[in-house]
C-alpha positions in Angstrom: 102.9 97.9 89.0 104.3 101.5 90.0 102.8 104.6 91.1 104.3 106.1 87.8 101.4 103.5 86.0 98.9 104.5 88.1 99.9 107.7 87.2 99.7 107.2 83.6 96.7 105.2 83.9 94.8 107.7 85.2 96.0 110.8 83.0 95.1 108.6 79.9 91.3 109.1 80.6 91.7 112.9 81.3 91.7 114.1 77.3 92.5 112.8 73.9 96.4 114.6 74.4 96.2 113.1 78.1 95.9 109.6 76.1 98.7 110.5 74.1 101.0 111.6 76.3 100.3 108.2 78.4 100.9 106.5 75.3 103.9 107.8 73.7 105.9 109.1 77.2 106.6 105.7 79.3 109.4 103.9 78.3 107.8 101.1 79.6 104.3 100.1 79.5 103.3 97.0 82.0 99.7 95.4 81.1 98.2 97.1 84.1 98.5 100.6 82.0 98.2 98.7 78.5 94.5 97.7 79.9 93.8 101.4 81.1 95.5 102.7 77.6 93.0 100.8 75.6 89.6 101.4 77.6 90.5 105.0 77.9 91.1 105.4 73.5 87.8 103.1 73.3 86.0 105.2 75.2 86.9 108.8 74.1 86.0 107.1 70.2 82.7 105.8 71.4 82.5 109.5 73.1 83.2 111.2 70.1 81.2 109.3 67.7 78.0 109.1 69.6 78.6 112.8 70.5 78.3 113.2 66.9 74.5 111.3 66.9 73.3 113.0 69.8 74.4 116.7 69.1 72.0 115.7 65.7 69.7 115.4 68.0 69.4 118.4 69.2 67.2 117.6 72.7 69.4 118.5 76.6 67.7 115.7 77.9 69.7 113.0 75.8 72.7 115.3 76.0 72.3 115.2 79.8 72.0 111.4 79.7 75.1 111.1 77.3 77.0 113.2 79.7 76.1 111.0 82.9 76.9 108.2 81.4 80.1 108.8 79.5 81.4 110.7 82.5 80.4 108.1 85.2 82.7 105.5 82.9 85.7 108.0 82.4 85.4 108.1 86.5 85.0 104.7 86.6 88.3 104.1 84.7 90.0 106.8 86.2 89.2 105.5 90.1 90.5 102.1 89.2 93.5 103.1 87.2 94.2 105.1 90.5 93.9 102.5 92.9 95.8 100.0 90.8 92.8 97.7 90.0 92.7 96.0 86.0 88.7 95.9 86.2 87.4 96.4 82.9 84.4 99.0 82.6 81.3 97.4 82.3 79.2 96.1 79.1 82.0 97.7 76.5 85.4 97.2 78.3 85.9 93.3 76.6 85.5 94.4 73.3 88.0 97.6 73.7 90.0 94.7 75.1 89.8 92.7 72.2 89.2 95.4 69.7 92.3 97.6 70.6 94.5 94.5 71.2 97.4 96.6 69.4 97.6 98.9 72.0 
């Protein structure tokens, strides 16, 4: 693994375009950022569609709870991928490993 995939781990969880430009730019992709490439897309889609649920529900304290814990898994990601650790985020990092396999 190469500070370049660390690199590209870690811009992956920064936005949806972050995750595209970490997809699409390496010429190479080693498993290391293949891991971090799949947890990051799992997690902005589980972001995005429980957004969806929660803005519905129109009450700051589940926003504020959404917000904590989405953001403490995106750092999560993004300290690992940075330090050049694979560990998979907690409870739903298996099944965006198996889920996402095509990434």
């Amino acid at each position: 693994m190469t500070a370049n995939n660390r690199q590209w781990a870690v811009i992956a969880y920064l936005t949806l375009i972050g995750f595209a430009f970490a997809y699409f730019v390496p010429k190479e992709k080693s498993e290391f950022l293949r891991i971090h490439l799949r947890q990051s897309f799992g997690l902005w889609l589980t972001y995005l569609a429980f957004g969806q649920i929660i803005s519905n529900m129109d009450r700051w304290e589940y926003t504020l709870v959404y917000w904590f814990i989405f953001g403490t898994m995106f750092l999560y990601g993004m300290i690992c991928a940075g330090q050049g650790k694979s560990k998979i985020i907690p409870v739903i990092g298996t099944y965006f490993q198996k889920i996402l396999s095509i990434l």
